[in-house]
N, C-alpha and C positions, 0 to 999 in steps of 0.2 A: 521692855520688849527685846526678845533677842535679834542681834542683825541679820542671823539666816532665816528669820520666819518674815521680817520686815522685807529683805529680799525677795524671798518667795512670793509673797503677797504681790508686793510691783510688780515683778516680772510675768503672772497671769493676767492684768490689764490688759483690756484688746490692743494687739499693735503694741503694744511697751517694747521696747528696744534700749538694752543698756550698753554701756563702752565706757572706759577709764585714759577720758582727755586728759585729764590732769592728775596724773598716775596713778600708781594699786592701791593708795590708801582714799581712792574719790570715784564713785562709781553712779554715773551719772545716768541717768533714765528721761528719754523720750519717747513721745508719741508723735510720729509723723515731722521727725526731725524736732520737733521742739523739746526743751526740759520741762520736765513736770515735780522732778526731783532727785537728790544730791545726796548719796548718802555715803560720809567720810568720818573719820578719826582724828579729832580735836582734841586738845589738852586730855587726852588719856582719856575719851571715852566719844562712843558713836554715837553721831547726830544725823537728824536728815532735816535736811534745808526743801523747804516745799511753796509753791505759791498761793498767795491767799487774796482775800478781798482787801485794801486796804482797812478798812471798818473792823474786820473779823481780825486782823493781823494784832490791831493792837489793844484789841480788847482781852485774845488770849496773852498777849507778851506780859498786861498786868494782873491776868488770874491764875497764871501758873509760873511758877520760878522756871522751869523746865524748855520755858518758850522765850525765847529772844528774837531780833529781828535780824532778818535774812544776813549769816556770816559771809561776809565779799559779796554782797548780792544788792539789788536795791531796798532800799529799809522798808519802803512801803510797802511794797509786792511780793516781798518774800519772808518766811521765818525761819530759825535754825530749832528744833526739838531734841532736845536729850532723850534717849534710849533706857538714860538711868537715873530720870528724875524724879518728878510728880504726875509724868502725864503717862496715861495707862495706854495697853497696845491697844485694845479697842480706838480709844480716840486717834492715836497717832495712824489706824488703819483708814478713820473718818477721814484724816485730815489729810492721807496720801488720797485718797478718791478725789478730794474735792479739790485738788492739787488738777490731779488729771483731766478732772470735767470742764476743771476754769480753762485749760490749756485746749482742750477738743474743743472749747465753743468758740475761740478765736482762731478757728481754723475755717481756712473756706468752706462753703455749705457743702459741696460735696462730700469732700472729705469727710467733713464732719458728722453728715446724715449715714456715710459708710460706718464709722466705729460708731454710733451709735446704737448700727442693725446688730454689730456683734457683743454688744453687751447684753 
């Protein structure tokens, strides 16, 4: 998947809001202040770091080479995904959604029942 179309994608998310805390090669995306995903420039190629279910986190890290646990992040609750491995843009687009839903439903109810009217 190319990084300008994986960019594109996040940033149409209701509410998505990006900024580069920890510099131009790390551009980080929330929803209502929180991260839902990290998408930076490792060892020579773009990955995005997304949060997952712990269950779902390590059942993808052993069926795809492409998926490892969350780089600098907590290992259970997060993954890193290569851009340029085995995992296709379609899934890496499933797996920023469900990145963001996990994040909106830990969100107070209001809030929450708000980005939900705008999807």
């Amino acid at each position: 998947m190319q990084r300008t179309a994986l960019i594109d994608y996040l940033a149409q998310l209701p509410e998505a809001d990006s900024s580069f805390p920890f510099g131009p090669e790390a551009e980080v995306f929330k929803v209502s202040g929180k991260m839902f995903a990290l998408v930076a420039h490792y060892n020579g190629e773009w990955r995005i770091t997304l949060k997952g279910t712990p269950v779902d986190n390590i059942f993808l890290c052993e069926q795809f080479t492409g998926i490892i646990p969350g780089y600098h992040m907590n290992k259970q609750h997060w993954i890193t995904v290569s851009l340029e491995q085995d995992v296709n843009a379609s899934m890496i687009c499933d797996l920023a959604k469900q990145s963001y839903t996990l994040v909106v439903s830990k969100l107070p109810k209001g809030e929450r029942t708000r980005l939900q009217m705008l999807e």
